[in-house]
C-alpha positions in Angstrom: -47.7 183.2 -80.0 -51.0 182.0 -81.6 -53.5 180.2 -79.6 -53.3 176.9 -81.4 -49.7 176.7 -80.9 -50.5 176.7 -77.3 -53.3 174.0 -77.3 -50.5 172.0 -79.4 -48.0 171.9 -77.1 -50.6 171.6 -74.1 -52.1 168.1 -76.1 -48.2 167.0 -76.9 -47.6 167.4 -72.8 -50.5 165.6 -71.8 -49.6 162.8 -74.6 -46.1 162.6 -73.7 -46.6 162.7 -69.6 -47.6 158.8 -69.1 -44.5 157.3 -71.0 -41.6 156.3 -68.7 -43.2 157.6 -65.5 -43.1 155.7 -62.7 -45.7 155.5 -60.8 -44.4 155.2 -57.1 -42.0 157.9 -57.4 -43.9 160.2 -60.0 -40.1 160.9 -61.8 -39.2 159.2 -65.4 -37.0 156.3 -66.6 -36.6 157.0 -70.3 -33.7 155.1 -71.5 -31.5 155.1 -74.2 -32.4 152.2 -76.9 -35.4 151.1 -74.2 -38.9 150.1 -75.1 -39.9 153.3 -73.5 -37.1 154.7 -75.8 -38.8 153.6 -78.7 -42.5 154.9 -77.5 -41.4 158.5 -77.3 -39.2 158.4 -80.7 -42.0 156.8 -82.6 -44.5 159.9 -81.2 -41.7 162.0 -82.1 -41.8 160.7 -85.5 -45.7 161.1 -85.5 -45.9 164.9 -84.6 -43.2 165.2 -87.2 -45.5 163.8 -89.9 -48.4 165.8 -88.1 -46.6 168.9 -89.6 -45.5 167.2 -92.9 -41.8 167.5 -91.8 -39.2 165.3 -93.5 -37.6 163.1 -90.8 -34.2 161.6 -91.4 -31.7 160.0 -88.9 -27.9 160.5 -88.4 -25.9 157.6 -88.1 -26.2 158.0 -84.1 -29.6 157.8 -84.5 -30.3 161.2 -83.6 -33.8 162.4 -85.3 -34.1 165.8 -87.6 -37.4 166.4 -88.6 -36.6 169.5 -91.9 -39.0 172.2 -92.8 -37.8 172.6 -95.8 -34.5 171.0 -98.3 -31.5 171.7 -96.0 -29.4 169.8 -99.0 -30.2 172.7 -101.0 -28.9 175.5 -98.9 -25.9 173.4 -97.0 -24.5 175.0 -93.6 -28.1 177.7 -93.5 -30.0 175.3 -91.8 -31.8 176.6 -88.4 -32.1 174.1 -86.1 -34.1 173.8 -82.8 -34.5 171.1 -80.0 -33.0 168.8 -77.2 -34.1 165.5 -76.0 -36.5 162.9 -75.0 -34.4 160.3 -72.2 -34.4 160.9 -68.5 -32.5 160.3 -65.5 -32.9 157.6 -63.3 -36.1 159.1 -61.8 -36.0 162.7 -63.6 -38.4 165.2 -63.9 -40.8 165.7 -66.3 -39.2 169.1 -68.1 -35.4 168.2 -68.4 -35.2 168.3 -72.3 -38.6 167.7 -73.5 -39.7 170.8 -72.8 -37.5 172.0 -75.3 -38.5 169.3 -77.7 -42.1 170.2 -77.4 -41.2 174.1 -77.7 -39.6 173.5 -81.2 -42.5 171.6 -82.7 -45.1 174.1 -81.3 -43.0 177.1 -82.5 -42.8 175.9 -86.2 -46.9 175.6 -85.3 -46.4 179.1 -84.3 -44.2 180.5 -87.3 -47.1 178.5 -90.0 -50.0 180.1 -87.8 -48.7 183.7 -88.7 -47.8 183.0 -92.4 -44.3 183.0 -91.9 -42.5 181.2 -95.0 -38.2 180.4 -93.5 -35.7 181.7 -96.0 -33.6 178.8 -94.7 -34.5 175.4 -93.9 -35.8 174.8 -90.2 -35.6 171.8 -88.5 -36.8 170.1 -85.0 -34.2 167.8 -83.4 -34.4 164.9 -81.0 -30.5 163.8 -79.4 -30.4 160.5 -78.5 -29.2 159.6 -74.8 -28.7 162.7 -73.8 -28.7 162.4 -70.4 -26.4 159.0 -70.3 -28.2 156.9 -67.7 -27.7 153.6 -69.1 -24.5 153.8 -70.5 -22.6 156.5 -68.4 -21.8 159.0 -71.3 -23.9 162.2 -71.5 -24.2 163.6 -75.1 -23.6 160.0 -76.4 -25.9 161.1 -79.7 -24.1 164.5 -80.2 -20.6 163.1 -79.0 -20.9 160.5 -81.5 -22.0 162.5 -84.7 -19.1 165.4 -83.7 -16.5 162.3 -83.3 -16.3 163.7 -79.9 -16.9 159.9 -79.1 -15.5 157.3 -80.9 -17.7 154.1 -82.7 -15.8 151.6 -80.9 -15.1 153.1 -77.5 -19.2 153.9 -77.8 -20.2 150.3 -78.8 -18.0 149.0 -75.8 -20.1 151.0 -73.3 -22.2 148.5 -71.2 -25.2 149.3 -68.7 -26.0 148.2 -65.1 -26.5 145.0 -66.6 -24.3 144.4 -68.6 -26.1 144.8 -72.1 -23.0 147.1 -74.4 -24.3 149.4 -76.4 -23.8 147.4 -79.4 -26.5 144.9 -78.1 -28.7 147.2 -77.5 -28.9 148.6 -80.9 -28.9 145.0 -82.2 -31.8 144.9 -79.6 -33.5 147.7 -80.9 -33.1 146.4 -84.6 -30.6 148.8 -85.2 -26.7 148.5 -86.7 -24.2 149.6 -84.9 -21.7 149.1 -88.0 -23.2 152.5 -88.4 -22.1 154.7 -85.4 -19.5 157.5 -86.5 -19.0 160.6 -87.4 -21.7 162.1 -89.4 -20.3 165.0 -91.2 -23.5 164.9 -93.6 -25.3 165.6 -90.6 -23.2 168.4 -89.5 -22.9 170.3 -92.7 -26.5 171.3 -92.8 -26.7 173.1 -89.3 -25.8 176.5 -89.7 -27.4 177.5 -86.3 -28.5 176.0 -83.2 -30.9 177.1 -80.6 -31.9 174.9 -77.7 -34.6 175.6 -75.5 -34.2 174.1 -71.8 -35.7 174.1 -67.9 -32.9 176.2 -65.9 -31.8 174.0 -63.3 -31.0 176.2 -61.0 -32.7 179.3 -58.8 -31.4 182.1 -60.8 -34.4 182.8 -62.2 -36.6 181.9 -59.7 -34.8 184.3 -57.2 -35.0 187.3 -59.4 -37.7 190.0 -59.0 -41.1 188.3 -60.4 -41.2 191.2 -62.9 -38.4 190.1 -64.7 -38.3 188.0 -67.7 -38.9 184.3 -67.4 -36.9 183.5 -69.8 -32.9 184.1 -70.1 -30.6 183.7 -72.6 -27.7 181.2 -72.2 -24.3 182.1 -72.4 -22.2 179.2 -72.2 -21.4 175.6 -70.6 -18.7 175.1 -67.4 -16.2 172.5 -68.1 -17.5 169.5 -66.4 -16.4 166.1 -67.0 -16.9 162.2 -65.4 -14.7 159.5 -64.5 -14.9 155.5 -63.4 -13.8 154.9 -60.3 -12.4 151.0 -59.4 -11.5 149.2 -56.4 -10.3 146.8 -55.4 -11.1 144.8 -52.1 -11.2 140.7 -51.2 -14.7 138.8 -50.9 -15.3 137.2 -48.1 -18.4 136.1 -45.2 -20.1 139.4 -43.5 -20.3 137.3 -40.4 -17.0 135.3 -39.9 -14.2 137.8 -41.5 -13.1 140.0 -38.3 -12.6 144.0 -39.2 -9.0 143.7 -39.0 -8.8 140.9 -41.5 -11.4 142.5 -44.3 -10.4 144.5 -47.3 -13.4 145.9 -48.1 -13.8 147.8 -51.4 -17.2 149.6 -50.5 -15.0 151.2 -47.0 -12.6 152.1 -49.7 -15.5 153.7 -51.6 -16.9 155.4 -48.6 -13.5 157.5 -48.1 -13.1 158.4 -51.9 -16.8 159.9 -51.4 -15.9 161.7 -48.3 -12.5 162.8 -50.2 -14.2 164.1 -53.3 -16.7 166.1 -51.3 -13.6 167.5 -49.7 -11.9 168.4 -52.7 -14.5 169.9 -54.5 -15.0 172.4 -51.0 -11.3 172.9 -51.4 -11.0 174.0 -55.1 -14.6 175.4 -55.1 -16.3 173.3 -57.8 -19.2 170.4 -57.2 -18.6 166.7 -57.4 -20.9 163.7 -57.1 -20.8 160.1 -56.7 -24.2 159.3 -58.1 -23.8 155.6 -59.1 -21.6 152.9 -57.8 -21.6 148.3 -59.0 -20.8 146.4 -56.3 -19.0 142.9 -56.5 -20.7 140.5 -55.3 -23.2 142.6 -54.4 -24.4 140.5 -51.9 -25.9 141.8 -48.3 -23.8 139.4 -46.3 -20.7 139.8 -48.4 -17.7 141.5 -48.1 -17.9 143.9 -51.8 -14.7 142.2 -53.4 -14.9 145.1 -56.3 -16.7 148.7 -56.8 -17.2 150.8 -59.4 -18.1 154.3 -58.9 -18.8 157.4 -61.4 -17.3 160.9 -60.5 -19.0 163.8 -61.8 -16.9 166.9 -61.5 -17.8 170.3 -62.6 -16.2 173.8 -61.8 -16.4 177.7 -63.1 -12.4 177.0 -64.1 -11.0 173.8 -65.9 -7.9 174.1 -63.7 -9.7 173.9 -60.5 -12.0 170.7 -61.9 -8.6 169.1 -62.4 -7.1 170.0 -59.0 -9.9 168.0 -57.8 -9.7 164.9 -59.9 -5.7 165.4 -58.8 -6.7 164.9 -55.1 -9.2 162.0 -55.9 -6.7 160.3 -58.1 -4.0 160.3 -55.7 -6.8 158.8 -53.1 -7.5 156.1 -55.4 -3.9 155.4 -56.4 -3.4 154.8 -52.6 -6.1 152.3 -52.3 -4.5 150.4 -54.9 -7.5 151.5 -57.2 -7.9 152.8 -60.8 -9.2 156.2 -62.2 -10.5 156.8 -65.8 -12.0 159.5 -67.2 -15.0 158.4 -69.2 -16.3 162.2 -70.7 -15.2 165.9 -70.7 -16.1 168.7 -72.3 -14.0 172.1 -72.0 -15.5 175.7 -70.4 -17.8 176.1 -73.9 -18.9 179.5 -74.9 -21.6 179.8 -77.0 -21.6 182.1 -80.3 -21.4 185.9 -79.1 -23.0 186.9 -81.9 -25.7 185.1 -82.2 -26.5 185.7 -78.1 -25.9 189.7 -79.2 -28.8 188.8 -81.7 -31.2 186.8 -79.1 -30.9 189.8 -76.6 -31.8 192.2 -79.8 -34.9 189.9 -80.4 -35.8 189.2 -77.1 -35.2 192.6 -75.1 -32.0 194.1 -73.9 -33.0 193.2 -70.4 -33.4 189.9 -71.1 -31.3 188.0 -68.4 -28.0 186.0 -69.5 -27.0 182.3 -67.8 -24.3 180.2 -67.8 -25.2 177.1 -66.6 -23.0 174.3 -65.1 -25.1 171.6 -66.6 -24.1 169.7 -69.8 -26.2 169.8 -73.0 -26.0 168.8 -76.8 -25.6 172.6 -77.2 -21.9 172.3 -75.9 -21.1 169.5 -77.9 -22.5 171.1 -81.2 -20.6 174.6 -80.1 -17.7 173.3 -79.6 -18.0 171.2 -82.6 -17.6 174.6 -84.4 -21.6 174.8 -84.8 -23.0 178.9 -84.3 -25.5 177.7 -81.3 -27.2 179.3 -77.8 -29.6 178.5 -75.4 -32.5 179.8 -73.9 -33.8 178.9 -70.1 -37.5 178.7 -68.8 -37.9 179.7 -65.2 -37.8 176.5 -62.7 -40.0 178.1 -59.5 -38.4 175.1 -57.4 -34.9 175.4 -58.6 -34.6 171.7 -58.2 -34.2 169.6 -61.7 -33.0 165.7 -62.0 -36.0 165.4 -59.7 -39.7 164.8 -59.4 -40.0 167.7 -58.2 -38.2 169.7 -61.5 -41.2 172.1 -62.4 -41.9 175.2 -64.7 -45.5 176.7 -64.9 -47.7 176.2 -67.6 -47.5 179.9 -68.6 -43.9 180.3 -68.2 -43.9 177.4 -70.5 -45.8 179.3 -73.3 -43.7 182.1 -72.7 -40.6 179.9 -73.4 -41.9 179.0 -76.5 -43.2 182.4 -77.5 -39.4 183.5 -76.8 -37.9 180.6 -79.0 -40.7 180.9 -81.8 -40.0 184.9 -82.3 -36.7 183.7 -82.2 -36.9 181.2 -84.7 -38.2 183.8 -86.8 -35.7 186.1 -87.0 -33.0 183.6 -87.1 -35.1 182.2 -90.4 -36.1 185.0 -91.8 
């Protein structure tokens, strides 16, 4: 990779590193359709211009910045990418790293002369991550129809704010969310660089490559939890004569913990509402989100099975709010990567959901490639990837690029 690619992506870091960080906890709250939102897809929108790349949005919102007409060779276009939002509190490398790897790899291919046969283009999902409105892929989902306009408009945050305000917020329509088959058609491949988010690399020999090539998605969904309970005074209402919906809670978390042990998959309660919400009130109401995930679809529903029948028992409802199906990603095109990128060139599959499994199984050739994480940990502050193994990562996805364009 040329040297100016590198101080590129080292002055797009430093640039993008202040927005959305929080200064007490060091981790980033980058929002979908958020002032902060808006900061880092206006800079997005100014490296894109930077490089004299035609930027065009989907009806989603998503951003495609186009080396090159991909209207005049429909279906060839060679797309690279991921996204800008966060987690509540996330770390730093959790999608822009792959963001910033596909804008300094086209600085890479133009540094070495390299003129694409097909159209390129750099792409930045929209609410990837789902941390204000509870769906993950919501950009992707929404383009692929994976997501409907209406259920998607309906969606409301912590506060209350749908979906649909917050595009009205943000000066946007959301007349226009749907399907964007327009969108689609040009994508003939998709690569997605990304932070592993896990210790597989980290724990191999330190000879090995730090970057591996990604196989494929497990199923994983999440589902809304509610239940119900009777409000009433913290200090007067004796224990026998409470029905309190955050006790209720507190056993469907035990149970779900249990269940996933039991069937050998992962589950999380990561975010419950409370009604009233009040610190000397009995919680009348909770809402909790279920994130399951598992190596087999079967087992992932075994375990909703059990949480559903707990629920059920409490009187309580169970919805499932996403799911996306065990997604392989295009053999050949992962035969090709290894080719590129060396036969020993380690392969992942990751249980962590990505706009790469919505676009695959969307029908869309695509595959992933994964930077070493040293600390294994990721939705975190502490989520890290050193500076070199970041310029190897997009060393890996620009020789990549080139082949795949070539």
């Amino acid at each position: 990779m040329t040297g100016r690619a590198i101080l590129e992506f080292d002055r797009m870091w430093a640039e993008l590193e202040p927005i959305g960080r929080d200064a007490s906890t060091g981790g980033y709250r980058r929002f979908a359709w958020t002032a902060e939102d808006r900061e880092l897809r206006e800079w997005f929108a100014g490296e894109c211009a930077r490089r004299g790349l035609d930027l065009v949005e989907d009806r989603a919102g998503n951003q495609w910045a186009w080396w090159g007409d991909p209207d005049a060779a429909p279906g060839r276009g060679l797309v690279l990418g991921s996204h800008l939002d966060s987690v509540p509190d996330g770390g730093a490398y959790d999608g822009p790293l792959g963001v910033l790897s596909a804008l300094a790899s086209v600085d890479a291919l133009r540094d070495k002369g390299v003129v694409p046969a097909r159209p390129v283009a750099v792409v930045n999902f929209v609410d990837e991550e789902g941390a204000r409105f509870g769906i993950a892929c919501a950009g992707s989902r929404l383009i692929t129809g994976a997501l409907t306009p209406d259920r998607a408009g309906a969606l409301r945050d912590a506060d209350g704010v749908s979906l649909a305000d917050a595009l009205h917020a943000a000066g946007r329509d959301p007349g226009r969310l749907g399907p964007d088959d327009e969108a689609l058609r040009r994508v003939g491949a998709y690569v997605e660089l990304h932070i592993e988010q896990g210790r597989a690399l980290a724990d191999l020999d330190p000879d090995t490559s730090v970057v591996a090539i990604g196989t494929g998605i497990r199923p994983h969904g999440r589902w809304r939890l509610d239940l119900p309970g009777v409000a009433n005074h913290a200090g007067t209402t004796r224990l026998e004569d409470r029905q309190d919906a955050m006790l209720a809670a507190a056993g469907v978390i035990i149970g779900a913990r249990t269940a996933a042990a039991r069937h050998c998959c992962v589950a999380t309660i990561g975010r419950l509402n409370i009604v009233p919400g009040g610190v000397n009130a009995i919680p009348s109401h909770v809402s909790a989100w279920l994130d399951a995930r598992g190596p087999d679809e079967a087992d992932v529903r075994a375990v909703i099975a059990d949480v559903s029948g707990s629920v059920a028992e409490l009187g309580g409802t169970l919805t499932q709010d996403s799911w996306t199906p065990a997604t392989a990603f295009d053999g050949g095109l992962v035969e090709r990567l290894r080719a590129v990128l060396g036969e020993t060139t380690p392969l992942l599959d990751t249980g962590a959901g990505h706009d790469a499994g919505i676009l695959a199984n969307a029908g869309v050739p695509t595959a992933m490639l994964f930077v070493r994480n040293p600390t294994g940990v990721s939705h975190s502050p502490a989520e890290f990837a050193d500076a070199a193994d970041c310029h190897r990562g997009v060393g890996a996805l620009a020789t990549v690029a080139e082949n795949l364009a070539g």
